[in-house]
C-alpha positions in Angstrom: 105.5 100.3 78.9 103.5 96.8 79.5 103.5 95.7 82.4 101.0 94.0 85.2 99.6 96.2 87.5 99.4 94.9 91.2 97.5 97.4 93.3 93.7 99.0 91.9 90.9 99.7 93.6 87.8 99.6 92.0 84.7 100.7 93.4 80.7 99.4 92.6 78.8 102.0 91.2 76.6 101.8 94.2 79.4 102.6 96.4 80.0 105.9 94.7 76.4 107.0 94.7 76.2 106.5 98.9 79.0 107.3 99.4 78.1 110.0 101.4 76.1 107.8 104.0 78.9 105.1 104.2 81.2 107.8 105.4 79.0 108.2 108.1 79.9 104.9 109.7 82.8 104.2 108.1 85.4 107.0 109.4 88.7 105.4 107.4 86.7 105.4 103.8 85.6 109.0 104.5 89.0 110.5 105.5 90.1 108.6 102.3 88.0 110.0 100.1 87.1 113.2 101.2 90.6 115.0 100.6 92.1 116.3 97.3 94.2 113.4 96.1 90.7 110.8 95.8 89.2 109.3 92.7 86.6 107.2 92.0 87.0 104.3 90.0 85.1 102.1 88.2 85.6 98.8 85.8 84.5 100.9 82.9 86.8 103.8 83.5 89.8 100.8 84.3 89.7 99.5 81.1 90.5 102.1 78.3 92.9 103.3 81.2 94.4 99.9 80.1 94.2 99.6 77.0 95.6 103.4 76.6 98.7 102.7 78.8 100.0 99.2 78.1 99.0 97.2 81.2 98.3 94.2 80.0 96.9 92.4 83.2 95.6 94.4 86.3 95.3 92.5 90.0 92.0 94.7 91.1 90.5 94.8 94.5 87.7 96.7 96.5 87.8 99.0 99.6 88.6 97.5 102.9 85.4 98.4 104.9 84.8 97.5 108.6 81.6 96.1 107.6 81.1 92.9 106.2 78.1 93.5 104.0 80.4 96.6 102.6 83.0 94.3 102.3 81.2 91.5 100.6 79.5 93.5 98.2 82.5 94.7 96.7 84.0 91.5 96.7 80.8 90.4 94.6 81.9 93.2 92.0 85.2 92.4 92.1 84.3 88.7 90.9 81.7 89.8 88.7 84.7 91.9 86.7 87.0 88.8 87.0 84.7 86.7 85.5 83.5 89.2 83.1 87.3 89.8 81.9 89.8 86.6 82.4 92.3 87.2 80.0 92.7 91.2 81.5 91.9 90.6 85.6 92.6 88.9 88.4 90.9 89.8 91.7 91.7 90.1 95.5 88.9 90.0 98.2 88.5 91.9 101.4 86.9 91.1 105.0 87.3 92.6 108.1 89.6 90.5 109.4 88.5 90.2 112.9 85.2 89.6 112.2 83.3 86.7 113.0 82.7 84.4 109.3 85.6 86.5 107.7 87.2 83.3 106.8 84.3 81.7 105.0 83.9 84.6 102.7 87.6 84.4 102.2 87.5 81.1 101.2 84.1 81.9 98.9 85.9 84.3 96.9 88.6 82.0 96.2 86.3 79.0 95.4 85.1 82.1 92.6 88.6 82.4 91.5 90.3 84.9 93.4 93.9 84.9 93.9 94.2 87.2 97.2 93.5 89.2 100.4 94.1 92.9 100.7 94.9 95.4 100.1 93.8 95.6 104.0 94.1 98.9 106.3 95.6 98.1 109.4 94.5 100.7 110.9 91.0 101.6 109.5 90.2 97.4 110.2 91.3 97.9 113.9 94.0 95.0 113.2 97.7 94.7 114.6 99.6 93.0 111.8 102.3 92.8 114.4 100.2 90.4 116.7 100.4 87.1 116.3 97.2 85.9 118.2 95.1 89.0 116.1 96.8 87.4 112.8 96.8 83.5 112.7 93.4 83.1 111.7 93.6 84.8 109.0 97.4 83.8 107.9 95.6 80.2 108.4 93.2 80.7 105.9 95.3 82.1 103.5 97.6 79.4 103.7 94.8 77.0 103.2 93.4 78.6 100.3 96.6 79.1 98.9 95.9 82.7 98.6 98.7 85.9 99.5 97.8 88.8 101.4 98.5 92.4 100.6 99.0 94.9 103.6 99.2 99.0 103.4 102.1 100.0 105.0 104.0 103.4 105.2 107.1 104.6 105.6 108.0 105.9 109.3 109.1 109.4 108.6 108.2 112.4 106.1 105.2 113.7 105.7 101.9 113.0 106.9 98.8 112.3 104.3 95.4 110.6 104.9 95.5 107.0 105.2 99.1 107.0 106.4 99.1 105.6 109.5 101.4 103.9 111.4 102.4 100.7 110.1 105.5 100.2 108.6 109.1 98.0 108.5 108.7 96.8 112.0 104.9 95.7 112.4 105.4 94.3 108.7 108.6 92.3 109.3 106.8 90.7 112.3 104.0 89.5 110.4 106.5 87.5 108.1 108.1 86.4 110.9 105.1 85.4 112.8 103.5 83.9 109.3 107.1 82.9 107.3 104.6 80.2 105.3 102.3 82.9 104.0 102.8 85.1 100.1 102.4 88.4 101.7 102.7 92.3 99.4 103.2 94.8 101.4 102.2 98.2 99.5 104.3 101.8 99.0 107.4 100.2 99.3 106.8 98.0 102.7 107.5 101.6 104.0 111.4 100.7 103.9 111.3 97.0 104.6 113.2 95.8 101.7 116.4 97.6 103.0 116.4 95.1 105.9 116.7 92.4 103.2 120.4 93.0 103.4 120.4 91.6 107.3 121.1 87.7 106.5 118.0 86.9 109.2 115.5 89.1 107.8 116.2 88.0 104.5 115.2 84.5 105.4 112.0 85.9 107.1 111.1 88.1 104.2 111.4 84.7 102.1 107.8 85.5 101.1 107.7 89.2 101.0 106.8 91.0 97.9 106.6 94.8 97.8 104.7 97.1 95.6 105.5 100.6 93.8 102.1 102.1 94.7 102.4 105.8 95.5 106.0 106.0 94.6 106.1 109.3 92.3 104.0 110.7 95.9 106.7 109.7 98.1 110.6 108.7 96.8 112.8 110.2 94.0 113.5 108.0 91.3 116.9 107.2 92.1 115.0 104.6 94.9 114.8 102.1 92.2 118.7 102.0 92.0 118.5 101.5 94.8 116.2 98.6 94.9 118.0 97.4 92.0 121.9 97.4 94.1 120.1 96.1 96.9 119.5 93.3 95.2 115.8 93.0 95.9 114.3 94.1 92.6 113.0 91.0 92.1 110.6 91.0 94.8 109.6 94.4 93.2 105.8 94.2 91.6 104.3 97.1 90.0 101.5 98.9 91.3 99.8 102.3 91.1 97.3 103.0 93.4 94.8 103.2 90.1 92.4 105.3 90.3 94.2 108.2 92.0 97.8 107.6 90.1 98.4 106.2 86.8 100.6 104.2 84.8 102.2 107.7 83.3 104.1 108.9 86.6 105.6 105.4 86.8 107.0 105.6 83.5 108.5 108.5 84.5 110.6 108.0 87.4 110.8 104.6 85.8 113.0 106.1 83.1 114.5 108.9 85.1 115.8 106.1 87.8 118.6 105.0 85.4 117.9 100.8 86.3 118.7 98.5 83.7 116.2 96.9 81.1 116.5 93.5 82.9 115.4 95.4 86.2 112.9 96.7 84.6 111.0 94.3 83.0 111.2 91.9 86.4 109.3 95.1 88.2 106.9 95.6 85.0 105.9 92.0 84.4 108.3 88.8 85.4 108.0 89.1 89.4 104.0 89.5 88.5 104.0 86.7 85.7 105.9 84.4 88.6 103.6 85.2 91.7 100.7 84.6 89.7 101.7 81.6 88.6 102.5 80.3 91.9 99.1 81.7 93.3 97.4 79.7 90.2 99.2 76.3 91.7 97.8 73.9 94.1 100.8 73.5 96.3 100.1 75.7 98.8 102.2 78.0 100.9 105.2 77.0 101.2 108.7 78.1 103.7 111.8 78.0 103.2 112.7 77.7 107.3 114.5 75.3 108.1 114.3 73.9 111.7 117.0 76.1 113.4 114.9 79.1 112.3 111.4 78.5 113.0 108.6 81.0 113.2 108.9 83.4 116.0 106.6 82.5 119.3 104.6 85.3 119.9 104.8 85.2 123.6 108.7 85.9 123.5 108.8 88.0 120.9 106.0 90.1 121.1 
């Protein structure tokens, strides 16, 4: 099964080795990796992972840490690999997004060549995607550096597992509607999101929105990609597995239990990928398809 995988996380060596003493200040990266699901990760375990399973290009990021030292060092890694590895990587940075000089390292990792943001924590950053005057900066930036943004999101109901939270369709549909111009992922599915595609409004709003498959064999049945597929969303569909703690191999799986066609699934394996990248690779910028009776939302009516 080739295909481009979206959503790893890979971790310095250094951050495995204190781990221990991050967790002490850093309470979201030790409920995430002290419970029974975690692995570590590193570029040398990623690539025979690769090369065994058929993904020929993987979109690799860090851990988003509250810290920006944390932050930056594994954004220095995450280059490092890039640079070390062209034809098999691509890279995403991470800040904390409220901090003070989060954009300039934004815009320092994508003077090295990075195409992205993310995959951030909501909730372990202290951000409200669904506030406008917590979000512009950074969708400024973004848009400016003609970068996209990946957010972890969950789905509203079933069970509970660390790292869940509490973001999902809603606070995600209002950052697109707050920042229509910006190329924003929303991970696990957009916890439901893409059903909303199917309201004509939304569907202009979500113009931008891409959604990954990380975590799916955790959370849906197969069948969800027919699903996806009569929606008529599957090509906003990217996937992504959550590397290190899932693999290619469960995707396969539901993949070929889900009963999609062969043209869905090479749009979710590799063409939706092949076309955001490209896009990301451009220098036009963001761009919206609004037109002027359907502008961004004002955050102080629609809150």
């Amino acid at each position: 099964m080739d295909h481009i995988d979206f959503h790893i996380h890979l971790y310095p060596p250094e951050i495995v080795r204190d781990a221990e003493k991050i967790s002490e200040s850093e309470p979201y990266f030790d409920a995430l990796t002290h419970n029974s699901v975690h692995k570590w990760g590193t570029i040398d375990d990623l690539l025979p992972r690769m090369e065994r399973d058929g993904v020929e290009r993987a979109v690799v990021g860090g851990f988003a840490f509250r810290d920006m030292g944390l932050c930056r060092f594994c954004n220095d890694y995450i280059i490092d690999c890039v640079k070390r590895y062209p034809e098999k990587l691509d890279g995403m940075c991470l800040v904390p997004p409220l901090a003070r000089g989060f954009d300039g390292e934004i815009l320092r990792c994508a003077e090295a060549g990075l195409i992205g943001a993310g995959e951030f924590f909501p909730e372990g950053q202290g951000i409200d995607i669904a506030d406008a005057s917590q979000t512009w900066r950074l969708a400024g930036v973004l848009q400016e550096a003609n970068l996209c943004v990946q957010w972890h999101t969950a789905e509203p109901v079933g069970h509970s597992y660390a790292g869940k939270g509490s973001v999902g369709p809603r606070e995600a549909a209002l950052f697109c509607m707050h920042h229509p111009e910006v190329r924003v992922i929303f991970a696990h599915l957009g916890g439901g999101l893409w059903l909303y595609e199917l309201m004509p409004e939304m569907k202009l709003y979500l113009s931008n929105a891409y959604y990954d498959l990380a975590a799916l064999p955790w959370l849906y049945e197969p069948a969800i990609l027919k699903s996806i597929e009569a929606t008529g969303v599957a090509d906003k569909f990217l996937m992504g597995t959550d590397f290190p703690i899932l693999d290619s191999l469960r995707y396969k799986k539901a993949i070929e239990m889900s009963g999609i066609s062969r043209e869905t699934i090479e749009k979710i394996n590799r063409a939706n990928a092949i076309s955001l990248l490209k896009d990301l690779r451009s220098n036009s910028g963001g761009h919206s398809p609004f037109s002027p009776g359907l502008a961004p939302l004002n955050p102080l009516i629609f809150p």
